[in-house]
C-alpha positions, -999 to 999 in steps of 0.1 A, spaced: 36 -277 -406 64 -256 -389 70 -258 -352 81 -227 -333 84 -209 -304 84 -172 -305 89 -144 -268 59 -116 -263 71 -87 -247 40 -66 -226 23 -95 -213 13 -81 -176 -9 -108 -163 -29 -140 -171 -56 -124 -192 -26 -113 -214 -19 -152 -220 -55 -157 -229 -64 -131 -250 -30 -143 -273 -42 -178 -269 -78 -171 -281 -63 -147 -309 -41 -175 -321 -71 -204 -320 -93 -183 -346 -64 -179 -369 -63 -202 -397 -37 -223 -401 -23 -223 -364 -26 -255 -342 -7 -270 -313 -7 -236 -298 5 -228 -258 8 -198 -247 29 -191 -215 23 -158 -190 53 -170 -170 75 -176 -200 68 -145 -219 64 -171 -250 39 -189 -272 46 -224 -289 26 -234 -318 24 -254 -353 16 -229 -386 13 -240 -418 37 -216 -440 9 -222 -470 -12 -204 -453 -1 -179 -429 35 -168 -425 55 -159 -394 55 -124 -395 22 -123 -404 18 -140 -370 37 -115 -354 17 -87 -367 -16 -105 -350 -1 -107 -317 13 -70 -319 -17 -60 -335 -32 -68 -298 -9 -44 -282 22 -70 -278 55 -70 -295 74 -102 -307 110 -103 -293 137 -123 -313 153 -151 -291 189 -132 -294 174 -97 -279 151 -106 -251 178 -105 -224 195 -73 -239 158 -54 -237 148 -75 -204 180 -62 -182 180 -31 -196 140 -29 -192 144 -36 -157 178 -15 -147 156 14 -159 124 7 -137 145 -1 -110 163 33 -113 128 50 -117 110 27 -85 141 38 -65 142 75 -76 102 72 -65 107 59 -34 134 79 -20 114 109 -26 84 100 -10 109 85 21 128 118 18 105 146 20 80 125 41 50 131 11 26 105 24 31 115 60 20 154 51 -8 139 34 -26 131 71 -55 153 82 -44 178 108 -80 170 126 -103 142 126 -136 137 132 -157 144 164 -184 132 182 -217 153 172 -215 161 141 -243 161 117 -242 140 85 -229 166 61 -202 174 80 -189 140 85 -192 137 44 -169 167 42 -143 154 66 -145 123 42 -137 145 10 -111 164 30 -94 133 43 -92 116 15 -62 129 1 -46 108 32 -63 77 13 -45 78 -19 -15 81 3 -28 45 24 -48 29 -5 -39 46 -31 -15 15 -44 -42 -9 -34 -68 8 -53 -45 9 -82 -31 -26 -84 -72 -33 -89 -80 -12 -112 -54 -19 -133 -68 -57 -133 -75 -61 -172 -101 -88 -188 -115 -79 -218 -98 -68 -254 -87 -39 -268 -83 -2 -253 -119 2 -251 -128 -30 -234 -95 -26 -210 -105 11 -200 -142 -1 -195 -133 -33 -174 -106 -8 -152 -136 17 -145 -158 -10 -134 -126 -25 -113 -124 5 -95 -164 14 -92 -167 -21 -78 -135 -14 -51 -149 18 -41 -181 -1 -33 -167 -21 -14 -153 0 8 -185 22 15 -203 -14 22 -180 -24 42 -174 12 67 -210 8 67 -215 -24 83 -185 -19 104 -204 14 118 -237 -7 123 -217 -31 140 -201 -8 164 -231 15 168 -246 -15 178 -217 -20 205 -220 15 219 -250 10 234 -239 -18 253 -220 -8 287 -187 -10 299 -177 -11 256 -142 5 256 -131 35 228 -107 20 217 -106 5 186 -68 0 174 -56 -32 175 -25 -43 185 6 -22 165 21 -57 158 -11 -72 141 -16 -39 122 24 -41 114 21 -79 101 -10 -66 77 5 -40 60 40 -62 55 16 -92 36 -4 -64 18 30 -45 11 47 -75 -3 15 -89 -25 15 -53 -38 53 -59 -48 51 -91 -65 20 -79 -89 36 -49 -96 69 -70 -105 50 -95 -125 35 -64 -146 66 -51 -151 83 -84 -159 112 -77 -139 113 -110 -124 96 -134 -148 100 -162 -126 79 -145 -99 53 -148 -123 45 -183 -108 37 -168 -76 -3 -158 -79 -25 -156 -57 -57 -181 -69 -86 -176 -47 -110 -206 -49 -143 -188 -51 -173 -210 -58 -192 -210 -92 -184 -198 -127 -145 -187 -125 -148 -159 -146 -178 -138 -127 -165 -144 -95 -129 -134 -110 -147 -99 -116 -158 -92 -82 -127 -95 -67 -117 -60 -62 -153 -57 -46 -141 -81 -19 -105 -64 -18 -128 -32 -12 -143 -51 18 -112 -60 32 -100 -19 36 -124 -15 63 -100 -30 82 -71 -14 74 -50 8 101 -59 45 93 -59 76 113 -95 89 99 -111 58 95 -103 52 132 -113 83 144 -150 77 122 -151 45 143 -150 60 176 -177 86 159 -199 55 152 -193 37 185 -201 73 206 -235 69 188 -244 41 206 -274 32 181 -267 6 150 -285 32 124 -269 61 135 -234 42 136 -239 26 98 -254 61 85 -224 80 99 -198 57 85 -221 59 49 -218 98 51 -180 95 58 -174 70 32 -189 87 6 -171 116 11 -136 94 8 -149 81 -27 -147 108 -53 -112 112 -51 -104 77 -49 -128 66 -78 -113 97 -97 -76 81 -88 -87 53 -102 -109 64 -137 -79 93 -145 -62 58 -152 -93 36 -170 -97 69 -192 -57 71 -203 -62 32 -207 -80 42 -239 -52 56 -258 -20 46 -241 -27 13 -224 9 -1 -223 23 30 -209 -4 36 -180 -3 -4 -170 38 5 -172 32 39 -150 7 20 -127 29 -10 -123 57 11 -111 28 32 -87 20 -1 -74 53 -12 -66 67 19 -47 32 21 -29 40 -15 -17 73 -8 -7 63 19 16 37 -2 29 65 -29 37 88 -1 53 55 9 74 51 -27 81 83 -30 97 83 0 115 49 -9 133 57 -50 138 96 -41 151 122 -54 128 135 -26 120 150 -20 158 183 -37 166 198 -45 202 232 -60 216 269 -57 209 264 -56 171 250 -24 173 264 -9 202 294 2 179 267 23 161 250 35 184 281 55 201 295 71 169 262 84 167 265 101 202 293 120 191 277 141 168 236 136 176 227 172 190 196 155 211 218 137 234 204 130 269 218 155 300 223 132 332 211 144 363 206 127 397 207 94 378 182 100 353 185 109 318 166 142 303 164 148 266 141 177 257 127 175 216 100 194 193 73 177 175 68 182 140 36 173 119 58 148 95 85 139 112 100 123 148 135 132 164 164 112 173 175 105 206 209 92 224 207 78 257 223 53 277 215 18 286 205 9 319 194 44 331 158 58 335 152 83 309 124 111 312 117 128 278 100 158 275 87 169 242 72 201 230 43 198 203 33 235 190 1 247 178 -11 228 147 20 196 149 -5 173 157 -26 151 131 -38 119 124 -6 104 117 14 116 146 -7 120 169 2 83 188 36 73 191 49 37 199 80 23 212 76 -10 211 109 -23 222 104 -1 256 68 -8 259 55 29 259 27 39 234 16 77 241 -11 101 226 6 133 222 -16 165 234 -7 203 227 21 216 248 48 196 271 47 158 266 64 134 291 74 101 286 93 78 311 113 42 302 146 27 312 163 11 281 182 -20 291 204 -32 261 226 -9 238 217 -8 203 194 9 174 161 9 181 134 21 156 101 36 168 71 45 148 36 65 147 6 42 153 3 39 114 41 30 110 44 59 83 64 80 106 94 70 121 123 80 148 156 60 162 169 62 196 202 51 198 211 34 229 249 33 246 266 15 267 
């Protein structure tokens, strides 16, 4: 018996180790035999009588793998991952650039009073905005594999995302019973966001659990592969392993979202339980076509090109969860900066910044224009009471937009069409960032001593 170790390139998560594993166990001639997710290796005993090494090798690339000699797995790894980095960055800038999720909110929402249909149509017309929220989400489940071969993988990535989608219309459901229910108590208030900070926190933890799965897929970092997340459901592992993008599904009724929160005021306005649930149900629906289609276009590429659409997703997932992280900043504050440090900063930009405020009578005035996908910069001066009017035009307003928070100054305002107002007094110079209610649209106001 020969002893050996031998590095599998395309392993992208735990399944991968197993399916090697059980491939290796039914071979003849093969004992001993470990196979390691986190190590991108197997170790195992093989009698050369009765199976050689490269026969070995074409098993395990026979399941979609390739064997790696010891001397080029570093060469291949680095320059595997300077090119996904290069592609992830090229991917991200371009969305942060040109603002493409933030023109992907609904420029209206939906109102109290409407019938059923209706409120299934705002669904399919607002769901474009949730491949831009969920989209990633969505995606890192679906792309959960279990069974073997291209068949079996595009079967079990259908049913991931079937079982997501599910979720989610159980879940707005309930969530509208609940609120209907609500409604018809008195003295219930309308609204329903949370606090920006709690919704910030969210999308940072989903944003960076998006990150490191999409990392571990890639194997950029193989030691991150030690970081997963084992939920301790009850019963027979492998069943309750399945549902799990069912109870991810769950979990996005609870998601910040400019539609979804507009359907929740719909449902508590109802003031009944039924009417709230069915009016959710409607809505939900609608959102699920394009979503489930988001997800099969990749189950049905799985078939024939399984490495390259868990590659392509990987990468989706990643720059989805980076923008969730940036979002997740934005909303919980750390992107904003205050004191000397940045006081430096914050002057140079005066110089040149063409929305500087004009003094008068010891308050600060700074007039701006709102657009649909974007928020201006300001310059003002510490210490002074600043009154900002801004003009929002026919048809700037939408779902995204339409609530802007400064945190660091306390202010949250709901724009409306025509001349906006907003009063605060900063009191330290620096950088400060400020956001939509979502955190996917963002503005600075650069503060001077």
């Amino acid at each position: 018996m020969k002893h050996t170790v031998v590095y599998i390139d395309g392993m992208t998560c735990i399944n991968c180790q197993t399916r090697i594993w059980k491939a290796l166990r039914s071979t003849p001639g093969i004992t001993d035999i470990t196979v390691s997710y986190e190590q991108s290796q197997a170790e195992f005993s093989y009698d050369p009588q009765q199976i050689t090494l490269e026969e070995i090798g074409r098993l395990i690339e026979d399941l979609g793998y390739q064997v790696i000699p010891t001397e080029k797995l570093r060469r291949k790894r680095f320059l595997q991952a300077v090119g996904e980095f290069f592609v992830i960055a090229l991917l991200l800038l371009v969305l942060q650039h040109w603002g493409i999720l933030n023109r992907l909110a609904p420029d209206s929402l939906a109102e109290t009073g409407m019938g059923y249909g209706m409120l299934f149509v705002i669904g399919l017309i607002t769901s474009v905005h949730c491949i831009a929220m969920c989209g990633g989400i969505n995606l890192s489940q679906t792309l959960r594999k279990g069974e073997s071969g291209a068949e079996g993988i595009s079967k079990t990535m259908f049913w991931n995302t079937f079982a997501y989608n599910v979720g989610r219309v159980v879940s707005y459901t309930v969530i509208g019973g609940v609120l209907g229910a609500l409604g018809g108590l008195a003295g219930i208030e309308d609204s329903l966001q949370t606090s920006s900070a709690f919704q910030g926190y969210l999308k940072l933890l989903v944003g960076i659990i998006m990150v490191v799965m999409g990392a571990n897929m890639l194997g950029i970092f193989p030691g991150l592969r030690k970081l997963r997340i084992r939920i301790p459901f009850p019963g027979e592992k492998s069943s309750w392993k399945k549902r799990i993008p069912f109870f991810v599904g769950l979990c996005n009724g609870f998601m910040p979202c400019g539609p979804l929160q507009s359907m929740e005021i719909v449902a508590l306005a109802s003031g009944s339980c039924a009417t709230g649930a069915f009016s959710m149900f409607y809505f939900s629906l609608g959102t699920v076509p394009l979503m489930l289609g988001f997800g099969s276009l990749f189950s049905a590429l799985g078939k024939k090109f399984t490495r390259q659409i868990l590659k392509t997703g990987a990468i989706l997932v990643v720059v989805m969860g980076l923008s969730m992280m940036s979002q997740g900043s934005a909303l919980s504050g750390f992107g904003s900066r205050s004191g000397e440090k940045t006081a430096a900063k914050a002057d140079h930009m005066q110089n040149d910044d063409q929305t500087s405020a004009v003094e008068k009578d010891g308050v600060q005035y700074v007039s701006s224009t709102l657009r649909s996908g974007q928020y201006p910069d300001i310059t003002v001066k510490a210490g002074e009471p600043v009154k900002w009017e801004i003009q929002a035009p026919e048809g700037s307003i939408n779902g995204c937009n339409y609530k802007m928070i400064l945190r660091d100054f306390g202010v949250e305002y709901t724009f409306e069409n025509g001349k906006n107002t907003l009063e605060f007094t900063p009191e330290k110079a620096g950088t400060y960032t400020y956001t939509c209610w979502m955190g996917m649209i963002t503005g600075t106001i650069y503060v001077t001593e």
